[in-house]
PyMOL CGO cylinders between C-alpha atoms (Angstrom):
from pymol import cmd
from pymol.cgo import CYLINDER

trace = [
    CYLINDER, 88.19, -3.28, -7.65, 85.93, -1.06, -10.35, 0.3, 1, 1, 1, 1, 1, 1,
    CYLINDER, 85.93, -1.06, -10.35, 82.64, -1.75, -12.06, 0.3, 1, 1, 1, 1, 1, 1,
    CYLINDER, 82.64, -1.75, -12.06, 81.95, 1.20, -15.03, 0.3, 1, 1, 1, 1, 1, 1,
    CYLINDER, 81.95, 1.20, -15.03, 78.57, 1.01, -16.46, 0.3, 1, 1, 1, 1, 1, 1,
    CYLINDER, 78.57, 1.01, -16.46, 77.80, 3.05, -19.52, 0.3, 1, 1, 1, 1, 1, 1,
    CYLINDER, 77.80, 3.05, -19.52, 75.30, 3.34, -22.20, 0.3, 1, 1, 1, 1, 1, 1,
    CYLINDER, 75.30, 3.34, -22.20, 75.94, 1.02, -25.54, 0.3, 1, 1, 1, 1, 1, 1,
    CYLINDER, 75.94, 1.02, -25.54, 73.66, 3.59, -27.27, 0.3, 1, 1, 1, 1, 1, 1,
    CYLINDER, 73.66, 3.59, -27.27, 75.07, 6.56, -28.65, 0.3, 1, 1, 1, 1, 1, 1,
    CYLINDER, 75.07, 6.56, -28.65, 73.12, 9.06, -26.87, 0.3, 1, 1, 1, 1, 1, 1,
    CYLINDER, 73.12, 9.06, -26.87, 73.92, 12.85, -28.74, 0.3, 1, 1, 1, 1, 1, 1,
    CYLINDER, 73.92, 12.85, -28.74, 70.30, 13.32, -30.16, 0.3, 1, 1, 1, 1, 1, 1,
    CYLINDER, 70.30, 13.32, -30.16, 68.40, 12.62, -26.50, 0.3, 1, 1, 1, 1, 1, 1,
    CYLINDER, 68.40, 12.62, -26.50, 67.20, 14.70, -24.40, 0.3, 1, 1, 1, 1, 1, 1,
    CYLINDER, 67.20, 14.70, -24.40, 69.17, 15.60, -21.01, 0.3, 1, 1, 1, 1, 1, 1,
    CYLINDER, 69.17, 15.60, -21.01, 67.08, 14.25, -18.68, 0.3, 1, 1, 1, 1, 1, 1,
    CYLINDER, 67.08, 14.25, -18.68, 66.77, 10.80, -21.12, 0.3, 1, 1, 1, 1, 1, 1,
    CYLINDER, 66.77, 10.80, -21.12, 70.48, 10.45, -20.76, 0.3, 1, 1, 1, 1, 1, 1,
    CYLINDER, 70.48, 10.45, -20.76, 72.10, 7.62, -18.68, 0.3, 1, 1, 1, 1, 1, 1,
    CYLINDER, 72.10, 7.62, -18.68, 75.68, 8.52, -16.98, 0.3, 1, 1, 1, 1, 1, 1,
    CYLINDER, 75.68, 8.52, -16.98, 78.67, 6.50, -17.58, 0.3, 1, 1, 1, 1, 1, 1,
    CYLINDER, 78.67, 6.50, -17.58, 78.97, 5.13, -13.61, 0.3, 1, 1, 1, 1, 1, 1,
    CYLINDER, 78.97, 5.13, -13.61, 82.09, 4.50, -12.29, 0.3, 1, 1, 1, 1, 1, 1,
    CYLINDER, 82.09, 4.50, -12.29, 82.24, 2.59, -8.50, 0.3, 1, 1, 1, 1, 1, 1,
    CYLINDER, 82.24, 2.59, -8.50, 85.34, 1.89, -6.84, 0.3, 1, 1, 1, 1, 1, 1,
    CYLINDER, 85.34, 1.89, -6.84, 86.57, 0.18, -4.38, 0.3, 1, 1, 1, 1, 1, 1,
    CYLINDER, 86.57, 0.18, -4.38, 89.58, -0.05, -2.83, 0.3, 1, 1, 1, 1, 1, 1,
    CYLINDER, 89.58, -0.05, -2.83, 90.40, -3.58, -2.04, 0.3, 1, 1, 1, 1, 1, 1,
    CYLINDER, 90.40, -3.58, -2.04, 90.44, -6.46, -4.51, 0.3, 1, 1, 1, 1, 1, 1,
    CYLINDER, 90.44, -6.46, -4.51, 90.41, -9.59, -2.12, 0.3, 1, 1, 1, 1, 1, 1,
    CYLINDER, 90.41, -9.59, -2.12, 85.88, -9.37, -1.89, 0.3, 1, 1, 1, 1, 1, 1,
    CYLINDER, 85.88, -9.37, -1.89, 83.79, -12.11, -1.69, 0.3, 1, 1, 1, 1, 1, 1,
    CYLINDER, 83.79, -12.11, -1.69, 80.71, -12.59, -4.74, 0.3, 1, 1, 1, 1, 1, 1,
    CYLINDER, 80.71, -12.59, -4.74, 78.54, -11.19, -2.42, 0.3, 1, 1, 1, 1, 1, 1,
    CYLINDER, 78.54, -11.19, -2.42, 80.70, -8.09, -1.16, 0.3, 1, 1, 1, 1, 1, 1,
    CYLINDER, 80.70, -8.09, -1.16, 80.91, -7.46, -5.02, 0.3, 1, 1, 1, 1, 1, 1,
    CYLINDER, 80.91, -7.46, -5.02, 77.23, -7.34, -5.31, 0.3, 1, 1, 1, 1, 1, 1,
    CYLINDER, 77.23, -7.34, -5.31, 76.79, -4.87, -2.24, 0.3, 1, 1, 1, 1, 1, 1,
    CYLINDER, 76.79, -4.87, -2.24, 79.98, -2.80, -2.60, 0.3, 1, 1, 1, 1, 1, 1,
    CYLINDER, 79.98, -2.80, -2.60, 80.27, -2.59, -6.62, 0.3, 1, 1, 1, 1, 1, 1,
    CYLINDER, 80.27, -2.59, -6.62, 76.72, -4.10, -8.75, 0.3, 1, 1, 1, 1, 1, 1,
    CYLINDER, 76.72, -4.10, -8.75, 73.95, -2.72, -6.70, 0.3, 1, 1, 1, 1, 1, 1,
    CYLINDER, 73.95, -2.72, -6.70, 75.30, 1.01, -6.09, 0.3, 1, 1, 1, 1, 1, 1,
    CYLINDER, 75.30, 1.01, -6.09, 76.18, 1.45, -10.00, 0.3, 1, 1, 1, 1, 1, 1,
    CYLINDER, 76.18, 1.45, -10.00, 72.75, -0.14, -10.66, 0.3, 1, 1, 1, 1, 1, 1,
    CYLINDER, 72.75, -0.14, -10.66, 70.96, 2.38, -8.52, 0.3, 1, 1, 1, 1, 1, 1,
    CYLINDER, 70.96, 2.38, -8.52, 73.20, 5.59, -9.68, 0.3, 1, 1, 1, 1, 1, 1,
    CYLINDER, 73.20, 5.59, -9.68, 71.95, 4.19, -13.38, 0.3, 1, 1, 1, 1, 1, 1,
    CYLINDER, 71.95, 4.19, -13.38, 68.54, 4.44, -12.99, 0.3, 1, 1, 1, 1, 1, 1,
    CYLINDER, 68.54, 4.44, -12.99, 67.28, 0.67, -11.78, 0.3, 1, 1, 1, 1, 1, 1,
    CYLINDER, 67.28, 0.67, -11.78, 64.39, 0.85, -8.74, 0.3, 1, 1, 1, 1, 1, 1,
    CYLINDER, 64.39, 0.85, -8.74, 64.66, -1.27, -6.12, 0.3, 1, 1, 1, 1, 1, 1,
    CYLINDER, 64.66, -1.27, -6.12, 62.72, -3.89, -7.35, 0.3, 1, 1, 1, 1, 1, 1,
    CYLINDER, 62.72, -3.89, -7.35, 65.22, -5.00, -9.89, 0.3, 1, 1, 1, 1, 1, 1,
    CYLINDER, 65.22, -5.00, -9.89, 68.11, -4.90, -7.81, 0.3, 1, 1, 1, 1, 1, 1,
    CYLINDER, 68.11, -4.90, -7.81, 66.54, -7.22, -5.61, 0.3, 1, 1, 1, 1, 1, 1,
    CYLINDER, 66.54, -7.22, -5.61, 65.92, -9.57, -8.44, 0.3, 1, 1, 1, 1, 1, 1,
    CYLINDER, 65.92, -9.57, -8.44, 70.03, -9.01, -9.05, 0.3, 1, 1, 1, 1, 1, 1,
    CYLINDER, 70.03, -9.01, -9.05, 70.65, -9.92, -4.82, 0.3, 1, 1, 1, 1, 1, 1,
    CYLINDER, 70.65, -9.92, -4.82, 68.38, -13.07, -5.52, 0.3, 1, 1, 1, 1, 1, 1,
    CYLINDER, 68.38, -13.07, -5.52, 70.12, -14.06, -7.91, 0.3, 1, 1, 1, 1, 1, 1,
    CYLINDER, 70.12, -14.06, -7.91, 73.55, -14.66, -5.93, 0.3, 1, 1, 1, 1, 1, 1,
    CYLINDER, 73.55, -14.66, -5.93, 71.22, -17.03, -3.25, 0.3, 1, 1, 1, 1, 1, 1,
]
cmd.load_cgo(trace, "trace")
């Protein structure tokens, strides 16, 4: 299984350290449960892009 996150805005004209990565997680099973998905795939990508902590809790909250 892969989750790629990447920016929707056209990003050429920002500065470098304004830029978010395209993020790319994989893993290499496909039989994972909703909340394996969240731990394995969502919350990794959402950290490497830039959320805090804070809002990936919100995200694990979410799946309760």
């Amino acid at each position: 299984m892969k989750i790629t996150i990447e920016p929707t805005k056209d990003q050429s004209n920002e500065k470098p350290n304004m830029k978010h990565p395209v993020v790319t997680i994989l893993v290499p099973d496909d039989d994972l449960m909703l909340p394996d998905v969240l731990e394995m795939l969502v919350e990794p990508a959402l950290r490497a892009f830039g959320y805090g902590y804070a809002r990936i809790e919100h995200v694990e909250k979410f799946d309760q």
